[in-house]
Each structure stands twice: as structure tokens, then as C-alpha cells.
N, C-alpha and C positions, 0 to 999 in steps of 0.2 A: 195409233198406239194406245187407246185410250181403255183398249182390253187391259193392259198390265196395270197393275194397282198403283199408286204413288207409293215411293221408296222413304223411309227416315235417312238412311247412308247410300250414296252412291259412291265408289271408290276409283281412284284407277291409277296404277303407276305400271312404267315404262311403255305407254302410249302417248300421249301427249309431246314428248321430246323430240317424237318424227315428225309433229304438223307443223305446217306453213301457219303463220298468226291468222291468217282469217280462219281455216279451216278449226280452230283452237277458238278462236274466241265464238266461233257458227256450232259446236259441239257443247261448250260450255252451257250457251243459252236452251239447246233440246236437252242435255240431262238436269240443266236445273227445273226444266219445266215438269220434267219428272219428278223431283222431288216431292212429298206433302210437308203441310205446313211445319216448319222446324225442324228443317231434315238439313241434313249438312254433304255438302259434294267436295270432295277432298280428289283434288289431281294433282299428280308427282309430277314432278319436273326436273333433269342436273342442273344446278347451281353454274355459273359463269368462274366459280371457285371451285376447279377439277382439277386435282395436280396428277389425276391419270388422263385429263384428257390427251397429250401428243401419243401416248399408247394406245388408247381408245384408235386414234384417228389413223396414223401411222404404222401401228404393227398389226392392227386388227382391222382395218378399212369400216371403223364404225363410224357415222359420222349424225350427229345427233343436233338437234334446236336448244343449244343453252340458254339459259334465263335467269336473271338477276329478278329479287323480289320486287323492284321496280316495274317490268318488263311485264311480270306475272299480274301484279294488279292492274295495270294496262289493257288486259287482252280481257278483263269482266266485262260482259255486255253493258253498256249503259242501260237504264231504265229496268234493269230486274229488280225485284224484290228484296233484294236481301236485308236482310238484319245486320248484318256483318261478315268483313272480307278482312281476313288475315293470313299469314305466310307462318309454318314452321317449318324447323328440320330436323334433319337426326341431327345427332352431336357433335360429328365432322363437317356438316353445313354443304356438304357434294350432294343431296336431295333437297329439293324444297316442295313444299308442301302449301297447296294454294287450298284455302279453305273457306267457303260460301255459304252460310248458313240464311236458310232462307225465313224469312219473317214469319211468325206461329199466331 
């Protein structure tokens, strides 16, 4: 992969909420290595605080990897680089927002 340039943003939401933790935290470490220096990887995740999750699961057979901001700092490869790991979300708090900036 070493043809594609290094990234400032890699983004990614409503992928990450279908993987098993290792495959989550085995993807994390290949797009942060994509990153160049000072570039930040922002991955979406549903919050364990879903007051549509029984509709989600139940009328719509969706059935998704929730995660609490705890859960979400957890699955950061040990030994990356980062600068800093912090969690946002929208204003309802049902997205959370895992954010990896890597050291510049």
C-alpha cells in the first residue's frame, strides 16, 4: 500500500459497529499507519445509550457491536503513536466518535 500517499483525515462511520474487537482493533492499527504525521482517524461507533436499539434489533433484524467510550478506548492498539485518543458525539450521545491523532 505504500503507492497511496499518507492521509491528514481518514474517516469512517457505520462500519466499525459490525466488527468483532479484534478485527476493530487489527483495522485501526493498518489505517492509522496510513495516516501522515498529524493526521487524525475519526471511527463512528452506536453508543451502548440507544433508546432505538429494541427497534433496531427487533423490527428490523439489525443487530450491531455497541460501545461505551470505555470499550472504544480499549480496542486502541497499544504501542501506536498517538498524540492523543479522545471520544466525541453528536448531541444525543447514540454516535460516538473515537478520535486518534497521530503525533506530528
Amino acid at each position: 500500500m505504500d503507492h497511496f500517499p499518507k492521509q491528514d483525515l481518514i474517516y469512517s462511520a457505520g462500519l466499525f459497529d459490525y466488527l468483532s474487537d479484534s478485527i476493530f482493533t487489527t483495522l485501526i492499527q493498518i489505517l492509522f499507519d496510513r495516516l501522515a504525521p498529524g493526521g487524525k482517524l475519526i471511527i463512528g461507533n452506536f453508543s451502548t445509550h440507544n433508546d432505538f436499539r429494541f427497534y433496531m434489533e427487533y423490527g428490523l433484524d439489525w443487530y450491531l457491536h455497541y460501545r461505551d467510550e470505555i470499550a472504544l478506548k480499549s480496542l486502541v492498539p497499544e504501542g501506536i503513536d498517538a498524540e492523543g485518543v479522545y471520544i466525541d458525539s453528536e448531541p444525543a450521545g447514540i454516535n460516538l466518535f473515537l478520535n486518534i491523532v497521530k503525533k506530528g
